[in-house]
N, C-alpha and C positions, 0 to 999 in steps of 0.2 A: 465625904471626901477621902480620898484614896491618899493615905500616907507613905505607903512602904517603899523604900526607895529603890528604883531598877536601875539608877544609872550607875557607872561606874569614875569615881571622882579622875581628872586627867591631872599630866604633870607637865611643868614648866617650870625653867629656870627663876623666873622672878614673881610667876602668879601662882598661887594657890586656884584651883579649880574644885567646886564643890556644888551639890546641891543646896539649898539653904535648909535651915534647919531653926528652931525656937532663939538660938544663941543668933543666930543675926538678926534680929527682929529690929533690936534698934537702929541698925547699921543701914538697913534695908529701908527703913523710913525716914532716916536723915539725907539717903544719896535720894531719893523722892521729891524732899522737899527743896532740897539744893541744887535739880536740873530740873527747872520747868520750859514748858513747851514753848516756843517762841510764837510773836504775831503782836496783833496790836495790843490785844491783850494778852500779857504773860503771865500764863497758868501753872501751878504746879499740880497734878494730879496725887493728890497723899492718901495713904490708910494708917488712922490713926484711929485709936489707940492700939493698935497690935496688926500691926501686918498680915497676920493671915487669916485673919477675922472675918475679910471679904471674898474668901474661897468658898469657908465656910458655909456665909450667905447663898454665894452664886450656885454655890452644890459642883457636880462634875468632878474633872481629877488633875489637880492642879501639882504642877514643879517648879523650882524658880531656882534659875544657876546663880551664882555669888563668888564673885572673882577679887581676891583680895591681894592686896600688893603686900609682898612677903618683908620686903624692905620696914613697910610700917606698919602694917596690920590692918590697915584700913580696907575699907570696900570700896575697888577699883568700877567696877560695873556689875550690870544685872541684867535677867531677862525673864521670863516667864512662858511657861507655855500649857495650858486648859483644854482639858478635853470635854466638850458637851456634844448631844445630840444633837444634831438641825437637822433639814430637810436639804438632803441633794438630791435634784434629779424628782422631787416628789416623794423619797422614800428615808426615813428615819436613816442617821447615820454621821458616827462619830467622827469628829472632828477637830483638829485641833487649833489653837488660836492663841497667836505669839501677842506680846503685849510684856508694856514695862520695860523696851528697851533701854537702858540709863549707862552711863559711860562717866565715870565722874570728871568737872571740867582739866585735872591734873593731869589724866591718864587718855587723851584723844589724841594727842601724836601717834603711840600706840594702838590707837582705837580700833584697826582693822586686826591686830594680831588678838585685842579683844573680843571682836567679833566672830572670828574663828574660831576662840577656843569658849567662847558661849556656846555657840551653834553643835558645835563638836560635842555636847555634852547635852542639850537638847535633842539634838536628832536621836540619842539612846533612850529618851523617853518613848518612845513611836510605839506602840504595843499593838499585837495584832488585831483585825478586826477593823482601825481605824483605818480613815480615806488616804489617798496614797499623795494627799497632800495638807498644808496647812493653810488658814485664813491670818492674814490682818490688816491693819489700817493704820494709814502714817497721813499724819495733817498735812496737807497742800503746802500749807506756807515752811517747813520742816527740810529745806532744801540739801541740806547738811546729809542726811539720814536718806532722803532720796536717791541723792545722784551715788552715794556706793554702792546702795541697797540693790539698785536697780543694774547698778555696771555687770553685774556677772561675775564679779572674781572670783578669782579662783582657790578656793578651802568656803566659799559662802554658798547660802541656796542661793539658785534662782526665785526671785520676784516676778512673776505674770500679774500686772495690771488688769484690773477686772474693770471697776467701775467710779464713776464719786462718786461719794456720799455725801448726806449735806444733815449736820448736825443744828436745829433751830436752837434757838435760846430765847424763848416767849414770854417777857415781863410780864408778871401776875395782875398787876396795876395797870394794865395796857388798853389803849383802848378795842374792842373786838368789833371785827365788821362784820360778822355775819353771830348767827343766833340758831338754834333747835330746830327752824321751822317745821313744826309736827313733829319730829321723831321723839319718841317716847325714853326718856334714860332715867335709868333705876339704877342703886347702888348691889355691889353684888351680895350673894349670902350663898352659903353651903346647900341649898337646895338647888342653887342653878349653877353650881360650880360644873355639872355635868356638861350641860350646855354651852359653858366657859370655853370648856379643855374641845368640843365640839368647833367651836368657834375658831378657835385658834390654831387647831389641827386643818379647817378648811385654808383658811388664810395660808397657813406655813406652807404646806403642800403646791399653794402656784407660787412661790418664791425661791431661791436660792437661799439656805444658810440661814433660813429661823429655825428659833429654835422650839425644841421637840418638848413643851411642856405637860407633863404630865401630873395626878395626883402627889407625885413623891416630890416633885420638884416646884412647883407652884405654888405663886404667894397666895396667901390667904384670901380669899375670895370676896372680901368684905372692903378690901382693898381695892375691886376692880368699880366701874362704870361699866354699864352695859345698854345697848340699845336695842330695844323691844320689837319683835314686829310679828305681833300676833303670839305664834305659841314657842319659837323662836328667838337666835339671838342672835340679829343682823351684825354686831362689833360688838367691839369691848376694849377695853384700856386700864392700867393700871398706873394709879400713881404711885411711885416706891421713892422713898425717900430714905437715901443710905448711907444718910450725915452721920450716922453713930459710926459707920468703919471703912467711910469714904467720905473725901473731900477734894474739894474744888479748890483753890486757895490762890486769891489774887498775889502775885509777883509782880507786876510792873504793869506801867501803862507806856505806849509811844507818845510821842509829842503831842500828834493829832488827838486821840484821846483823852488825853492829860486834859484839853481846853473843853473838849464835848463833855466832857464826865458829868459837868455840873449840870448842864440845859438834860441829859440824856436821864441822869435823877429827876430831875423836877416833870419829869414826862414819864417817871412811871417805872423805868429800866435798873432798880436800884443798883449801883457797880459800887461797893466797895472799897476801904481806905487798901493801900499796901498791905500784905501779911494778912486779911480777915477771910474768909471761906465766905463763898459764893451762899443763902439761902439760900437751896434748890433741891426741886427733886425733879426725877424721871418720869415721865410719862411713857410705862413700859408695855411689854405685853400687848401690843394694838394688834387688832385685827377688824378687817370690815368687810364683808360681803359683797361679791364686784364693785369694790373701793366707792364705795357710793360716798360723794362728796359729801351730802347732808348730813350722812352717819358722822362721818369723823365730825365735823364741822359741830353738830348736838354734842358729841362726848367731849370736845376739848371743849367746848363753855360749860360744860358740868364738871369737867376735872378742875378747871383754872377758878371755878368755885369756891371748889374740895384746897385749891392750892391757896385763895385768899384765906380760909377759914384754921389751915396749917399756919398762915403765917410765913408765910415761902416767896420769896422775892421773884425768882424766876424757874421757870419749867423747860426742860429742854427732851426734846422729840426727834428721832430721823428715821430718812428715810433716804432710798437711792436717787440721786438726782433725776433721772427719766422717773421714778414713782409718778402715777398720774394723784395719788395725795399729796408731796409736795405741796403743789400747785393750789390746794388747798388748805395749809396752812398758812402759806404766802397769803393768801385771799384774805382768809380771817384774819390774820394778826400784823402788826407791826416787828417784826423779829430780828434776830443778829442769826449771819447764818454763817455756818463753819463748816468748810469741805475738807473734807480724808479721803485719800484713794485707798481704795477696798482692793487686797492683792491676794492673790492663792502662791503657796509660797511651797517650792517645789526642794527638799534634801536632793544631795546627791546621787541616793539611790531610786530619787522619785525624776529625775531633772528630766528624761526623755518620756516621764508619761504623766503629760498636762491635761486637767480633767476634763475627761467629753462633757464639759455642761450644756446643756441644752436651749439658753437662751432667756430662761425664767429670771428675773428683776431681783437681784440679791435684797436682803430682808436681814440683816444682823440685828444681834438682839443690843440695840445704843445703850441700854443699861449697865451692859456686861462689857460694852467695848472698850 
């Protein structure tokens, strides 16, 4: 992870603007936990124990602005922006990707001069070489964050809507409708990690914006499922489970939920009191050979195996809404499904040049989103 800082800190009257740095760590994981994402179920997205624990994990070259109100000292808002490889257009090619937008609920009157002078300090991370725009995803139900994001103002990027996304949540205890028929899935090992990284390279290449995993950056290979077909490796998946410097963590339920909670337990879906972190891990790194239904369909009842055998309440998986997999997870499992629009997000010096993408099904890597 690339630490050295290129931006230059901005000035206002009443915010401090800065990159973050070790000394906001706490500050950084308190305003986290204290603006969770709305919907039926209200989620806080946290890293704990140390904030920047999860760069390190995800690799790439991470910055995160930190706007603190001069009056108290506290931390006004935040935002984040990661540069990884993915595949645009079929060709490796850095990328950036905004995430961790937070605004604390004191300081949102102001929240657009917030947003400004975030941006204003992100767009100077932009270093050459990278695409001449950025990626990210804001939850469907997130109406708030939408309708400015999307308005145009004026000192903000532009927003270009790409696609939904459809984030599943597949109870480990669930009942499964379908099964391996024939396909043969082995656990992975450093002898076929070659065939891995092969695998995943074919996959990324017909999608939009997977990412670019290679020997330096790939998890451990003992970690994947992989499905066999002959001397080959028609998919693969990887379950990663990033409860040590990520967390999920129940905030509320709506009314409706409140009464399902209990039937939706007993059926296998474990949902959690107030305040406890979701068990869950990722089912990451997929890839499948002309999306062959059967393949996915054999690895996620070998991962969801791998996931009973963890101990892990629920596993969550995505893909683009049009994905013709999807459809195939819908098949198999009973699941909670969560839509985010997938946006390319154009700076000022990028706004009149929207990327010629060519059409190919975006592929973000949900682990990392």
């Amino acid at each position: 992870m690339e630490t050295t800082v290129i931006a230059r800190p901005l000035t206002d009257s009443r915010y401090a603007i800065g990159l973050a740095t070790a000394a906001d760590d706490a500050d950084l994981r308190q305003l986290l936990r204290e603006t969770p994402m709305p919907g039926p179920i209200e989620v806080s997205l946290e890293r704990e124990p140390n904030f920047f624990a999860a760069a390190r994990q995800e690799g790439g070259r991470h910055h995160t602005v930190a706007i603190r109100d001069r009056l108290t000292g506290r931390l006004a808002a935040m935002g984040s922006r990661s540069v990884y490889e993915m595949f645009v257009d079929g060709q490796p090619q850095r990328v950036g990707y905004l995430s961790q937008l937070r605004i604390a609920p004191e300081h949102r009157r102001p929240g657009r001069q917030l947003l400004r002078l975030g941006f204003d300090l992100l767009r100077q991370t932009h270093a050459e070489g990278e695409a001449n725009f950025d990626i990210t995803t804001i939850v469907e139900g997130n109406e708030t964050a939408r309708r400015i994001l999307e308005a145009g103002l004026p000192g903000l990027p532009r927003y270009q809507r790409l696609e939904e996304f459809v984030t599943f949540l597949l109870p480990v205890r669930g009942r499964v409708r379908a099964g391996r028929r024939g396909v043969e899935v082995a656990t992975g090992s450093t002898l076929l990690l070659p065939a891995i990284l092969d695998c995943l390279e074919r996959f990324g290449r017909r999608h939009q914006f997977a990412w670019h995993w290679t020997e330096a950056n790939i998890l451990p290979p003992e970690r994947f499922y992989v499905a066999l077909a002959g001397d080959h490796i028609a998919g693969c998946l990887a379950l990663w489970d990033q409860r040590a410097f990520k967390q999920v963590v129940i905030r509320g339920y709506d009314r409706t939920m409140t009464w399902r909670r209990p039937l939706l337990n007993l059926l296998g879906a474990r949902l959690p009191p107030v305040g406890e972190p979701l068990a869950h891990a990722h089912l990451s790194h997929v890839a499948v050979d002309d999306d062959d239904p059967q393949v996915l369909a054999a690895l996620l009842a070998t991962a969801m195996e791998g996931a009973r055998r963890a101990r892990l309440d629920c596993v969550t998986i995505g893909f683009a809404a049009r994905h013709p997999l999807s459809e195939v997870v819908r098949r198999c499992y009973r699941c909670r499904e969560y839509v985010s629009i997938l946006y390319a997000v154009h700076f000022d010096q990028m706004r009149d040049q929207p990327p010629a993408l060519d059409g190919r099904i975006p592929h973000p890597e949900v682990a990392v989103l």
